[in-house]
VEXTISE-342513 format. One record per atom (N, C-alpha, C): residue in three letters; atom name; y, z, x. Coordinates in Angstrom, 1 decimal, padded with zeros to 4 digits. Each point is the difference from the previous one (the first is absolute). Example, Ala and Ser with C-alpha at 12.3 -4.5 7.8 and 13.67 -1.06 7.14 Angstrom:
+------+------+--------+--------+--------+
: rest : atom :     py :     pz :     px :
+------+------+--------+--------+--------+
:  ala :    N : -005.7 :  007.8 :  013.2 :
:  ala :   CA :  001.2 :  000.0 : -000.9 :
:  ala :    C :  001.2 :  000.0 :  000.9 :
:  ser :    N :  001.1 : -000.7 : -000.4 :
:  ser :   CA :  001.1 :  000.0 :  000.9 :
:  ser :    C :  001.1 :  000.8 : -000.8 :
+------+------+--------+--------+--------+
This chain:
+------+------+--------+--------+--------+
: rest : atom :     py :     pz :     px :
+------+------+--------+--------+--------+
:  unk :    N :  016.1 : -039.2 :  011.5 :
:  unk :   CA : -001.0 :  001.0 :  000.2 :
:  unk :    C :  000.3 :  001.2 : -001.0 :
:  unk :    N : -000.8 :  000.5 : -000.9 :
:  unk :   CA :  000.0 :  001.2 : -000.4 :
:  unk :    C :  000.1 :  001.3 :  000.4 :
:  unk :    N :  000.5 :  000.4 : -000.9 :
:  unk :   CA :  000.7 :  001.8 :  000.9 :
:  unk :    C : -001.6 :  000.8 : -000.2 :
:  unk :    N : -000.9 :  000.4 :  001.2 :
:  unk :   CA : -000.8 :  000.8 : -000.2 :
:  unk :    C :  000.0 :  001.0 : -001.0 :
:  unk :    N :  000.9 :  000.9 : -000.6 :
:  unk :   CA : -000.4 :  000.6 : -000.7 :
:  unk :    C :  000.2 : -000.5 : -001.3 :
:  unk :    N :  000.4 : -001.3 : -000.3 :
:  unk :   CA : -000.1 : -000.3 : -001.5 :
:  unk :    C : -001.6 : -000.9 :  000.0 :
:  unk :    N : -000.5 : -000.3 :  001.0 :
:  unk :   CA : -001.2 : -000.8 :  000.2 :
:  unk :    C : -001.6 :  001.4 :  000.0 :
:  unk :    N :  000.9 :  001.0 :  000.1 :
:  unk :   CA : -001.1 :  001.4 : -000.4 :
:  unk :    C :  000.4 :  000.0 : -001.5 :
:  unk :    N :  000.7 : -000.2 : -000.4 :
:  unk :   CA :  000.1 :  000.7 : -001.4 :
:  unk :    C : -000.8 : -001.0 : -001.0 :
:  unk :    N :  000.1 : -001.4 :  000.5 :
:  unk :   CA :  000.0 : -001.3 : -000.3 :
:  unk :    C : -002.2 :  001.0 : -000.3 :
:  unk :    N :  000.0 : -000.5 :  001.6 :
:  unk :   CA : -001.5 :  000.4 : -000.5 :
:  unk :    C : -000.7 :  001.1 : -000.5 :
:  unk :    N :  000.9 :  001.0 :  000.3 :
:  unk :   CA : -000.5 :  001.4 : -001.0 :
:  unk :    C : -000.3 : -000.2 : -001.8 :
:  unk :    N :  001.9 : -001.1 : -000.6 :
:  unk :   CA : -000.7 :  000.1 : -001.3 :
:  unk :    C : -001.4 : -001.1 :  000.1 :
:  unk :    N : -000.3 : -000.9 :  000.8 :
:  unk :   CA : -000.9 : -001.0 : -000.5 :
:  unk :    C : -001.6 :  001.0 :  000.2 :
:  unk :    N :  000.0 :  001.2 :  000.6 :
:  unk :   CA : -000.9 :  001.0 :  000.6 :
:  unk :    C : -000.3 :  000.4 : -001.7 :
:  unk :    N :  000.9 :  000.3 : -001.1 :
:  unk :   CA :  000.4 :  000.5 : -000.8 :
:  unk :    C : -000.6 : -000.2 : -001.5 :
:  unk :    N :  000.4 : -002.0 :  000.4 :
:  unk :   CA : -000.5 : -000.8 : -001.4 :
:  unk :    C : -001.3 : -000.2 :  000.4 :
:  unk :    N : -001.0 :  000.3 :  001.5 :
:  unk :   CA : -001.2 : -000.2 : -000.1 :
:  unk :    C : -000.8 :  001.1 : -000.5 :
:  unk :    N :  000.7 :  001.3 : -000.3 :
:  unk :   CA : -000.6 :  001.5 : -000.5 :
:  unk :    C : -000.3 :  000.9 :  001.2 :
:  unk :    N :  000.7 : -000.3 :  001.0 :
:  unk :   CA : -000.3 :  000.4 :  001.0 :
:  unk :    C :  001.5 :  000.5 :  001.1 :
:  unk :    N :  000.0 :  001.3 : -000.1 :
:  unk :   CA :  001.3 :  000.3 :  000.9 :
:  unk :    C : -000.3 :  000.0 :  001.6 :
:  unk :    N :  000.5 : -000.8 :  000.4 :
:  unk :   CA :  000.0 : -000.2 :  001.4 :
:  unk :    C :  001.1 :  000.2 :  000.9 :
:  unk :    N :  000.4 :  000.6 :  001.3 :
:  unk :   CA :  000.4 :  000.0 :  000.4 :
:  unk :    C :  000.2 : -001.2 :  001.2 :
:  unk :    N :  000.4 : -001.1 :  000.8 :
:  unk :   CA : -000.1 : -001.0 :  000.6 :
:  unk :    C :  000.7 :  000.0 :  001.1 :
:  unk :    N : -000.1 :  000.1 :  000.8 :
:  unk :   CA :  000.6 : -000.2 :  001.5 :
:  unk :    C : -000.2 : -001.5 :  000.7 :
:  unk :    N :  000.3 :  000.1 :  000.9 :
:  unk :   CA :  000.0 : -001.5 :  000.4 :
:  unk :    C : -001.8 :  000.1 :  000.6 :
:  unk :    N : -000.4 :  000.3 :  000.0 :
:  unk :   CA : -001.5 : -000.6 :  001.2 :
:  unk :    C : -001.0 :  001.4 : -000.6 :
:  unk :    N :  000.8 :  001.2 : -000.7 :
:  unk :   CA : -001.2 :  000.8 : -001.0 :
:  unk :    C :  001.1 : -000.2 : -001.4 :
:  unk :    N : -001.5 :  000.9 : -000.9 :
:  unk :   CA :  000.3 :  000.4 : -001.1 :
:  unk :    C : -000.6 :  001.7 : -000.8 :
:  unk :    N :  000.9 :  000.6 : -000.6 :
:  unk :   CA : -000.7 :  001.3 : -000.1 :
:  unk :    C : -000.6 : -000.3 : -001.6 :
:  unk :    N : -000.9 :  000.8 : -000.9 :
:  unk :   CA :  000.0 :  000.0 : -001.3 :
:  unk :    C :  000.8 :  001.4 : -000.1 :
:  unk :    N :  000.5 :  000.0 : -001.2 :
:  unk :   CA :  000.0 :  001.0 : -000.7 :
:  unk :    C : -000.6 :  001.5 : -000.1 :
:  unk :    N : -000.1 :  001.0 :  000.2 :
:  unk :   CA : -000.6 :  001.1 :  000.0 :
:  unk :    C : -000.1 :  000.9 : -001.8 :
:  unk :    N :  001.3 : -000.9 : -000.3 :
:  unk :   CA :  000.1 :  001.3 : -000.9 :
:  unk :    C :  000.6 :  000.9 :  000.0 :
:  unk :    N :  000.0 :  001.2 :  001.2 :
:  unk :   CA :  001.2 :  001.1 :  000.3 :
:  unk :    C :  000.8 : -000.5 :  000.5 :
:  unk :    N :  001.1 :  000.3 : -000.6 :
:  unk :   CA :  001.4 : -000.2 :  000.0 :
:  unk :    C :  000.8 : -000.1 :  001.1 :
:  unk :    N : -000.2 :  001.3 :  001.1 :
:  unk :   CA :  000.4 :  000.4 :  000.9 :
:  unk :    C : -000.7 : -001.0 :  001.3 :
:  unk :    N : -000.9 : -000.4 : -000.1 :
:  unk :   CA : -001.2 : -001.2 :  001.0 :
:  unk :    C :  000.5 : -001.2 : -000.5 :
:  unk :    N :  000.1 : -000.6 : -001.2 :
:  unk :   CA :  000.4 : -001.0 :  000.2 :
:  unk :    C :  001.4 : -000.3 :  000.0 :
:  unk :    N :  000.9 :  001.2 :  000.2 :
:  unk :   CA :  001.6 : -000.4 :  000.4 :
:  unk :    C : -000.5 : -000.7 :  001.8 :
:  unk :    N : -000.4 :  001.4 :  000.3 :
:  unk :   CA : -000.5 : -000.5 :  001.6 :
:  unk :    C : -000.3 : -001.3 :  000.6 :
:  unk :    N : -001.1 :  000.2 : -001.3 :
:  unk :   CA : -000.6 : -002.0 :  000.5 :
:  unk :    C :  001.1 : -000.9 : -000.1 :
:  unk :    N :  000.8 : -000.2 : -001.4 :
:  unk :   CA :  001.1 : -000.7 : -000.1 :
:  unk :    C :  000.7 :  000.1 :  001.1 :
:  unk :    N :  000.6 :  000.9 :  000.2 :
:  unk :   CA :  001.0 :  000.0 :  000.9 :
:  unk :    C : -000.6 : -000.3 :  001.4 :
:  unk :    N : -001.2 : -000.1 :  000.7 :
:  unk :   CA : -000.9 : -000.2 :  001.3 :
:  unk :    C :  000.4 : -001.6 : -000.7 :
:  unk :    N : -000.5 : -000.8 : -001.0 :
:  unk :   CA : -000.7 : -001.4 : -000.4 :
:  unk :    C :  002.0 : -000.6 :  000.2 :
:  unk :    N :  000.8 :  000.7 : -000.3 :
:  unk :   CA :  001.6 : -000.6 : -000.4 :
:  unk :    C :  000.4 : -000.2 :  001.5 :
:  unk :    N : -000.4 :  001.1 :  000.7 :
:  unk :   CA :  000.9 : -000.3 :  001.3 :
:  unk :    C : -001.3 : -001.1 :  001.2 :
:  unk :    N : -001.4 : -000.3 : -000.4 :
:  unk :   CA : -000.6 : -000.5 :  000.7 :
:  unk :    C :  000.4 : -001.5 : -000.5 :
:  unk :    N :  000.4 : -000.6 : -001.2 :
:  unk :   CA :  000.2 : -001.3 : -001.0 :
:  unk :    C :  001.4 :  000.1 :  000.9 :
:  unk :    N :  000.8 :  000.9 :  000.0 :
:  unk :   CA :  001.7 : -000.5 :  000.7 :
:  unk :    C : -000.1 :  000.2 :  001.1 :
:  unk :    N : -000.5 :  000.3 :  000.8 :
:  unk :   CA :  000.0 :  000.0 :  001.5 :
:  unk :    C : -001.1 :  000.6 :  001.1 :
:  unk :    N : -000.9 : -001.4 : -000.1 :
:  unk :   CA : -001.6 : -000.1 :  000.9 :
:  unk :    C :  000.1 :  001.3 :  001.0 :
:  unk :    N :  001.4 :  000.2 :  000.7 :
:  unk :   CA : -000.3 :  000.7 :  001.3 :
:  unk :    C :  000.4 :  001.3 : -000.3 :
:  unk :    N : -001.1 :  001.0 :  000.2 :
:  unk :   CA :  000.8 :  001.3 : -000.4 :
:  unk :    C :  001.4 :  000.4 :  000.5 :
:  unk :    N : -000.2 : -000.5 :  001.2 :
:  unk :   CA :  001.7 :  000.5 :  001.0 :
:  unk :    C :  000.9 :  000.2 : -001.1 :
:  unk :    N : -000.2 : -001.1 : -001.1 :
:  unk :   CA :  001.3 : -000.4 : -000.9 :
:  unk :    C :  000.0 :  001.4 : -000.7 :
:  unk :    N : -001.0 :  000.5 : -000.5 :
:  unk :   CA : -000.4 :  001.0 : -000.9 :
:  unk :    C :  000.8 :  000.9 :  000.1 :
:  unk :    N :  000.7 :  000.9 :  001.0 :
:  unk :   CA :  000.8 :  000.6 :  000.2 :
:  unk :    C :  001.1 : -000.1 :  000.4 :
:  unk :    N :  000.4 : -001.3 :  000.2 :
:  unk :   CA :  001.2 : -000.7 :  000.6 :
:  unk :    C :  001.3 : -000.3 : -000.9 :
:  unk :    N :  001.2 :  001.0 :  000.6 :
:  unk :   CA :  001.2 :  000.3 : -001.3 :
:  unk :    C :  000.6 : -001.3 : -000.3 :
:  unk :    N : -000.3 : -001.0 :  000.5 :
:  unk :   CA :  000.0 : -001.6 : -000.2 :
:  unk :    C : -000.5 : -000.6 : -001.1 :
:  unk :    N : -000.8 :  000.7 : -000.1 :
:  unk :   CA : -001.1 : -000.4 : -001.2 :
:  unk :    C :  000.1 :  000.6 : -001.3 :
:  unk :    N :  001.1 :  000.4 : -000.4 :
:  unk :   CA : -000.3 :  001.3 : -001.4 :
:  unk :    C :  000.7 : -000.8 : -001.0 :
:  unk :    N : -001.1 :  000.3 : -001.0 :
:  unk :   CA : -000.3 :  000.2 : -001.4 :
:  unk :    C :  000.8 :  001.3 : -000.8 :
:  unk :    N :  001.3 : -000.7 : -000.9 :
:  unk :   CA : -000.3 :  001.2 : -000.8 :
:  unk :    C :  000.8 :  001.2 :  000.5 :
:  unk :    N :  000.3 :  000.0 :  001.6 :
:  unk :   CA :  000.6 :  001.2 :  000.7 :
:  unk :    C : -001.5 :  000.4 :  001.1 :
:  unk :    N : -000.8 : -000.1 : -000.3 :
:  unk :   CA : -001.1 :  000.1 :  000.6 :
:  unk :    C : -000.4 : -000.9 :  000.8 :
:  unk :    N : -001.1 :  000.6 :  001.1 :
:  unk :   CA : -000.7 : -000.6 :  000.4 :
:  unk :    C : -001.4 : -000.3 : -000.5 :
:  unk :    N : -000.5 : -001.2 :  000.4 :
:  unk :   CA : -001.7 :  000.4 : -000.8 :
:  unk :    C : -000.8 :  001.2 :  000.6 :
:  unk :    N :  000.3 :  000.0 :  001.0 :
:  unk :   CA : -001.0 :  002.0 :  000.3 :
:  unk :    C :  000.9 :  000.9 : -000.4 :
:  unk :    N :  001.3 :  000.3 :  000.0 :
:  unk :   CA :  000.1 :  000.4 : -000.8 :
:  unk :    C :  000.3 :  000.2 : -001.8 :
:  unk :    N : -000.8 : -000.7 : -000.8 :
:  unk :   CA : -000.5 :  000.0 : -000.9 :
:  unk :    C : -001.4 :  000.3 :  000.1 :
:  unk :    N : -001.4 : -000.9 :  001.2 :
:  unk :   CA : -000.9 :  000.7 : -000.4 :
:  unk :    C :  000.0 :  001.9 :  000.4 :
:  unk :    N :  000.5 :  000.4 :  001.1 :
:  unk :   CA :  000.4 :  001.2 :  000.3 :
:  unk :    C :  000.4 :  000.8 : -001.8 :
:  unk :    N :  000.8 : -000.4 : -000.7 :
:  unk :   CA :  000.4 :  000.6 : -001.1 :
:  unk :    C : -001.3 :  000.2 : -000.8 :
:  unk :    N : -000.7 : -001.4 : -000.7 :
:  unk :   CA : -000.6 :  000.4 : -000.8 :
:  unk :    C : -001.5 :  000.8 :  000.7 :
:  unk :    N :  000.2 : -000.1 :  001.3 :
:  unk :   CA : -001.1 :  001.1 :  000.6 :
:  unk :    C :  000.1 :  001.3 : -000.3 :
:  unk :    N :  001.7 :  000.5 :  000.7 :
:  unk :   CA :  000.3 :  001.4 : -000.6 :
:  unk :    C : -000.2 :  000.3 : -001.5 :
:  unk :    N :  000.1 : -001.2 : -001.1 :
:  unk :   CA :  000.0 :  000.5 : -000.9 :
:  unk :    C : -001.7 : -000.1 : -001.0 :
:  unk :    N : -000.5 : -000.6 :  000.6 :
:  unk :   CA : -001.5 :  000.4 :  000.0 :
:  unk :    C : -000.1 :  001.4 :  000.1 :
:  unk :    N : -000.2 : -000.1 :  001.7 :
:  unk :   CA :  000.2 :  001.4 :  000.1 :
:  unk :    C :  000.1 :  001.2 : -000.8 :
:  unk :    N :  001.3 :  000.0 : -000.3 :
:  unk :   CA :  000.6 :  000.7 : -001.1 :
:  unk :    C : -000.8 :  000.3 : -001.3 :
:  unk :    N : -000.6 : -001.0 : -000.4 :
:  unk :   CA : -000.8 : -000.2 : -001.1 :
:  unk :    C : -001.1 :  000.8 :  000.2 :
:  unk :    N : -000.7 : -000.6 :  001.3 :
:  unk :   CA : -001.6 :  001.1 :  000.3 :
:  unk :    C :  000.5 :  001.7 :  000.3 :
:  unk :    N :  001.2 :  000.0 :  000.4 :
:  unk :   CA : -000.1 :  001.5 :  000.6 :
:  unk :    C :  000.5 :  000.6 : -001.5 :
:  unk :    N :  000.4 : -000.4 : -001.2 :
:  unk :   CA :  000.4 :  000.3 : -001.0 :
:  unk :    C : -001.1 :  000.1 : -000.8 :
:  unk :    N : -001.4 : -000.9 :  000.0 :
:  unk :   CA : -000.9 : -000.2 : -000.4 :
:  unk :    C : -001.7 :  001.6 :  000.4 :
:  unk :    N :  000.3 :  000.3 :  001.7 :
:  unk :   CA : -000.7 :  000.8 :  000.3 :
:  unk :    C :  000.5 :  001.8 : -000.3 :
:  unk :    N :  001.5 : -000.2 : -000.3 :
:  unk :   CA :  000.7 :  001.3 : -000.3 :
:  unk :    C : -000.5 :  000.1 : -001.4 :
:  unk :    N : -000.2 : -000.9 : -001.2 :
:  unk :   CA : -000.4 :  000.3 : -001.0 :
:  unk :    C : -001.8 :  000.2 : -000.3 :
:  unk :    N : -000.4 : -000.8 :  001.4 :
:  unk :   CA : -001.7 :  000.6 : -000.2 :
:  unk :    C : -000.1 :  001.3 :  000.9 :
:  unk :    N :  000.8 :  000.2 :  000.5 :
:  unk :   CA :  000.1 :  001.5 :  000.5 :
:  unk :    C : -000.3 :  001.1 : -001.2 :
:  unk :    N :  001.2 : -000.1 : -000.5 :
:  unk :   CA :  000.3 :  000.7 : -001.2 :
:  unk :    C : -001.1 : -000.1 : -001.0 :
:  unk :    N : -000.4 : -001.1 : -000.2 :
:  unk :   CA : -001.4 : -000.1 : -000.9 :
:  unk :    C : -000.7 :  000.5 :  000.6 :
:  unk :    N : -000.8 :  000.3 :  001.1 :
:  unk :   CA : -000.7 :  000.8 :  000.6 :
:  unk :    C :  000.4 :  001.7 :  000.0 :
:  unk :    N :  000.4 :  000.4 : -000.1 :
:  unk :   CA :  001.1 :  001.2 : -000.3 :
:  unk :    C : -000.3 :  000.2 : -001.2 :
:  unk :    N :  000.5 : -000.3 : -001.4 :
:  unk :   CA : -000.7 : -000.3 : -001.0 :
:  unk :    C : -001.4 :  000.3 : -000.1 :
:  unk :    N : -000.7 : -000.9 :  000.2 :
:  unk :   CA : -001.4 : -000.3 : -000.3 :
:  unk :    C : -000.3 :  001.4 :  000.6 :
:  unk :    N :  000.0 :  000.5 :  001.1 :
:  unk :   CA : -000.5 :  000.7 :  000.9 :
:  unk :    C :  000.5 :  001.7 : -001.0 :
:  unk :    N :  001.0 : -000.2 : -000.7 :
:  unk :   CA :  000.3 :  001.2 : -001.0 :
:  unk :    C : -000.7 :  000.4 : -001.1 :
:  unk :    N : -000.2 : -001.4 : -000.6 :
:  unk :   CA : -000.8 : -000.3 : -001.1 :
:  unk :    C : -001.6 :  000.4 :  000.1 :
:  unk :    N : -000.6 : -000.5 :  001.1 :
:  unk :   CA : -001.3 :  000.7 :  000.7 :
:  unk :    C : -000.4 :  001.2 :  000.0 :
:  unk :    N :  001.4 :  000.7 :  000.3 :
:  unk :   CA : -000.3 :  001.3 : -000.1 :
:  unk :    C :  000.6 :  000.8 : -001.3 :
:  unk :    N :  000.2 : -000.9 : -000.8 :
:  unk :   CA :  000.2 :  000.4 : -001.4 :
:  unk :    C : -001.3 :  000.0 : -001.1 :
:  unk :    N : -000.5 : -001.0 :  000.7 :
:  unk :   CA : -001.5 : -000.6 : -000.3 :
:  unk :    C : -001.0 :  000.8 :  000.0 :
:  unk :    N :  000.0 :  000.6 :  001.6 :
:  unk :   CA : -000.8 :  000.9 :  000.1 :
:  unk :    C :  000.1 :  001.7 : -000.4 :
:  unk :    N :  001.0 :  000.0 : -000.9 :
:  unk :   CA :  000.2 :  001.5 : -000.1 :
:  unk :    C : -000.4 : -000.4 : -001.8 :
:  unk :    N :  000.1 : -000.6 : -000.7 :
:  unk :   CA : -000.7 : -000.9 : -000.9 :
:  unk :    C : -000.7 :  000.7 : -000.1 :
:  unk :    N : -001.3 : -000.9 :  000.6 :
:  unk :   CA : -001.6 :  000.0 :  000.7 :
:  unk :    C : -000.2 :  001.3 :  000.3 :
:  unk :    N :  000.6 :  000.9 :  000.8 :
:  unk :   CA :  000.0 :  001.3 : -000.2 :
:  unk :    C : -000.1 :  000.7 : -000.9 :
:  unk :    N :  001.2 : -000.1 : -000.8 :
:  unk :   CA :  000.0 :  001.2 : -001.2 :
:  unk :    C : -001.1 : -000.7 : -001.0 :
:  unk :    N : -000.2 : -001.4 : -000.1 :
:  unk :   CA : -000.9 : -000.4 : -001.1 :
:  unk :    C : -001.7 :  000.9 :  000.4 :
:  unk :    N : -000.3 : -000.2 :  001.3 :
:  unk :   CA : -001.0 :  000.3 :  000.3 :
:  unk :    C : -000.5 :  001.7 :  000.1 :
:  unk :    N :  001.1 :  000.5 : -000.1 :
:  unk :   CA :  000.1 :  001.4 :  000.3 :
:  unk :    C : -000.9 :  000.8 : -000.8 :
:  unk :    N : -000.4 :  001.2 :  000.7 :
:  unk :   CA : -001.1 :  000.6 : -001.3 :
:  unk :    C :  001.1 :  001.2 : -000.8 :
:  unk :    N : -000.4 :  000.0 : -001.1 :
:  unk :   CA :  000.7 :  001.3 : -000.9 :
:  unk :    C :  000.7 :  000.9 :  000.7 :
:  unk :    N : -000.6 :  000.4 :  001.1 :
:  unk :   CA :  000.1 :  001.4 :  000.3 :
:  unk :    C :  001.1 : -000.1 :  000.6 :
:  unk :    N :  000.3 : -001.1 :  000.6 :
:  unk :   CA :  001.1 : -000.3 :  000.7 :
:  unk :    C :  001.5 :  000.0 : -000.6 :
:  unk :    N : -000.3 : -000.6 : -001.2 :
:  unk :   CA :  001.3 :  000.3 : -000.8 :
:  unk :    C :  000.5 :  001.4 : -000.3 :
:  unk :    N : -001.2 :  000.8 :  000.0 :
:  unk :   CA :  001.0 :  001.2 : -000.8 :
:  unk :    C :  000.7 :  000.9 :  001.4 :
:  unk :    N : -000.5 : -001.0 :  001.2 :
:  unk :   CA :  001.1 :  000.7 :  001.2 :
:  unk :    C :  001.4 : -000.7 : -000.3 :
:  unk :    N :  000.6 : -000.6 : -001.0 :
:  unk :   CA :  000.7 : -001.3 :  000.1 :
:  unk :    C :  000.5 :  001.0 : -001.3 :
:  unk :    N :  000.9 :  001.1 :  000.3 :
:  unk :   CA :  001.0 :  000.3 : -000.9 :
:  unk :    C :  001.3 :  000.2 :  000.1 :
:  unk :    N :  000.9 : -000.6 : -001.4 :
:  unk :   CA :  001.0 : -000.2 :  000.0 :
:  unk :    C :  000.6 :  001.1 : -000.6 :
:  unk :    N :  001.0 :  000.8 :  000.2 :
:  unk :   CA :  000.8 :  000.9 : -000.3 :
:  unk :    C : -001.1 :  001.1 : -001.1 :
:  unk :    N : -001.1 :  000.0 :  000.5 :
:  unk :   CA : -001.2 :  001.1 : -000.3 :
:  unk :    C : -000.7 : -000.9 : -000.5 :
:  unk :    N : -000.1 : -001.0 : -000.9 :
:  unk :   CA : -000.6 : -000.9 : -001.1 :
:  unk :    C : -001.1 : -001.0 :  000.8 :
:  unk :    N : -001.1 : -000.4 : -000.5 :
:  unk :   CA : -000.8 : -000.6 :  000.6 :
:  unk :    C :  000.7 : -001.7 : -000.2 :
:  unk :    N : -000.8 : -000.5 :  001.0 :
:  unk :   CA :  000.8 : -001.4 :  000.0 :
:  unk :    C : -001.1 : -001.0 : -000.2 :
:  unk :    N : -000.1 : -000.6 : -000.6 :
:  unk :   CA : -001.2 : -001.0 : -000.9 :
:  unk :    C : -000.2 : -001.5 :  001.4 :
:  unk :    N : -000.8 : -000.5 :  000.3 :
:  unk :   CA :  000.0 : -000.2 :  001.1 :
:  unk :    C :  000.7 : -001.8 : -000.2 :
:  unk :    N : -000.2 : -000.6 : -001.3 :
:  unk :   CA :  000.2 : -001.0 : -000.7 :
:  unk :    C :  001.6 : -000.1 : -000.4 :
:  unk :    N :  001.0 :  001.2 :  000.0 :
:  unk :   CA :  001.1 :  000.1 :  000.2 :
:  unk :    C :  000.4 : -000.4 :  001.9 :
:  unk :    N : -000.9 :  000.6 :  000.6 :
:  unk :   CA :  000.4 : -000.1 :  001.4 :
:  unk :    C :  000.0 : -001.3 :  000.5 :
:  unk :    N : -001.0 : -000.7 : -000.6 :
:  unk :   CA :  000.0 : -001.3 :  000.5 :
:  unk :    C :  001.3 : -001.1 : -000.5 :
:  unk :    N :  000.4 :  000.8 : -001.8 :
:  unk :   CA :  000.9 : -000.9 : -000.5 :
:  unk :    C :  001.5 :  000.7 :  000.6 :
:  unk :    N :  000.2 :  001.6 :  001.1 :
:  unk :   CA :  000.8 : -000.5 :  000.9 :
:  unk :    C :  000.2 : -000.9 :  000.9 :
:  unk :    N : -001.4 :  000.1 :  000.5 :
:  unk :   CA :  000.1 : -000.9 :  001.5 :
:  unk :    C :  000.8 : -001.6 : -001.0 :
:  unk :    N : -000.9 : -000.7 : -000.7 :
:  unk :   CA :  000.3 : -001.0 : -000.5 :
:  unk :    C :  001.6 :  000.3 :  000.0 :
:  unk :    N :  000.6 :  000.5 : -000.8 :
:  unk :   CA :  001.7 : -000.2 :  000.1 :
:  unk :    C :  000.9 :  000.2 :  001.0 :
:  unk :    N : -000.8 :  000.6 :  000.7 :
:  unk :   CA :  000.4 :  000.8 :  001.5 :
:  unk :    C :  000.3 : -001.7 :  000.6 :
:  unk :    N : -001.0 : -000.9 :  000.1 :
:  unk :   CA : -000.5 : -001.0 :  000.8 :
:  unk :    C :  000.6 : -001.0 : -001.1 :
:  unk :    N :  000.2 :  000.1 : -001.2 :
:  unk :   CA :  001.1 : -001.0 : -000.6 :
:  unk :    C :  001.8 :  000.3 :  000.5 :
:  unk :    N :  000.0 :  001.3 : -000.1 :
:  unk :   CA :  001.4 :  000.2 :  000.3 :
:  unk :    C :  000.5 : -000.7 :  001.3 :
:  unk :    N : -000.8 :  000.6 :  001.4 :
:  unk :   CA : -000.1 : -000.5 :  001.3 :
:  unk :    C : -000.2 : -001.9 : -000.3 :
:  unk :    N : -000.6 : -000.5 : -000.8 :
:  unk :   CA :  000.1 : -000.8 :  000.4 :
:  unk :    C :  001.5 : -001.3 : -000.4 :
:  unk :    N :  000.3 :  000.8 : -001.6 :
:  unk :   CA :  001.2 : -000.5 : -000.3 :
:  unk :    C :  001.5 : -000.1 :  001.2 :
:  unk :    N : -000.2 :  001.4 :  000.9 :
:  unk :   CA :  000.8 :  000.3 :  001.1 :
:  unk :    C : -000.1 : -000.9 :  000.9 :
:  unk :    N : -001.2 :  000.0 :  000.2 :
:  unk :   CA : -000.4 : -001.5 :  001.2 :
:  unk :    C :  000.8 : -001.4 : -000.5 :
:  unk :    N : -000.1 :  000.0 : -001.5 :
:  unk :   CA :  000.6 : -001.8 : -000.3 :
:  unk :    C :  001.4 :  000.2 : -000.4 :
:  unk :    N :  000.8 :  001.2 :  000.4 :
:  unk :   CA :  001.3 :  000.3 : -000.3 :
:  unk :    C :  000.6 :  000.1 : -001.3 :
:  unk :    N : -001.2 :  000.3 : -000.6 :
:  unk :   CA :  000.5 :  000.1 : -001.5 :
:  unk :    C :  000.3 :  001.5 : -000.4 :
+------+------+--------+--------+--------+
């Protein structure tokens, strides 16, 4: 009889040479997703279902792989999913933060572009009138500098 987990691996590469990454369990099979973090999951859900039909085994210290159990391995690559999305929503945070700065860089733009004359000559600098086309090419550096700061440069 074959050792279940070389009879997964067995059919994973044949999953392989048909262009097709599969995961294979004994009675399912998962495809491939693509993210990284999902198909460790499926793997590891498809490895411990191919080595031992009954989940009882799944966590059973009788049963380990590796130092592991199969839950916990799928448990790992969960947390480390995990990890991934909460690392993934901290950075669209931040892009939101951003964007939400830039908006209002945007709009002060739109402001000064639109502004009537008269408005500039309230817009003085150390007595001198301020040309309103310089104001905007502050904002512009203003909102380049800020943004170099944002990418840690």
């Amino acid at each position: 009889m074959t050792d279940p987990r070389t009879a997964y691996e067995d059919d994973k590469e044949k999953g392989k040479e048909k262009g097709k990454e599969k995961f294979q369990a004994y009675w399912y099979e998962f495809e491939a997703t693509g993210i990284t973090a999902v198909d460790a999951i499926l793997d590891a859900v498809a490895r411990a279902g191919k080595a031992y039909h009954n989940t009882e085994m799944w966590g059973d210290s009788d049963y380990q792989h590796d130092g592991e159990t199969f839950a916990d391995v799928i448990q790992r690559h969960a947390n480390n999913g995990a990890a991934e999305v909460a690392q993934l929503k901290a950075t669209c945070d931040r892009a939101d933060e951003v964007i939400a700065g830039l908006e209002k860089k945007v709009a002060k733009i739109d402001r000064l572009l639109d502004a009537d004359w008269s408005e500039w000559w309230n817009e003085i600098d150390h007595g001198a009138f301020v040309d309103p086309y310089d104001s905007v090419e502050a904002v512009v550096a203003e909102f380049i500098d800020a943004a170099r700061g944002d990418a840690g440069e």
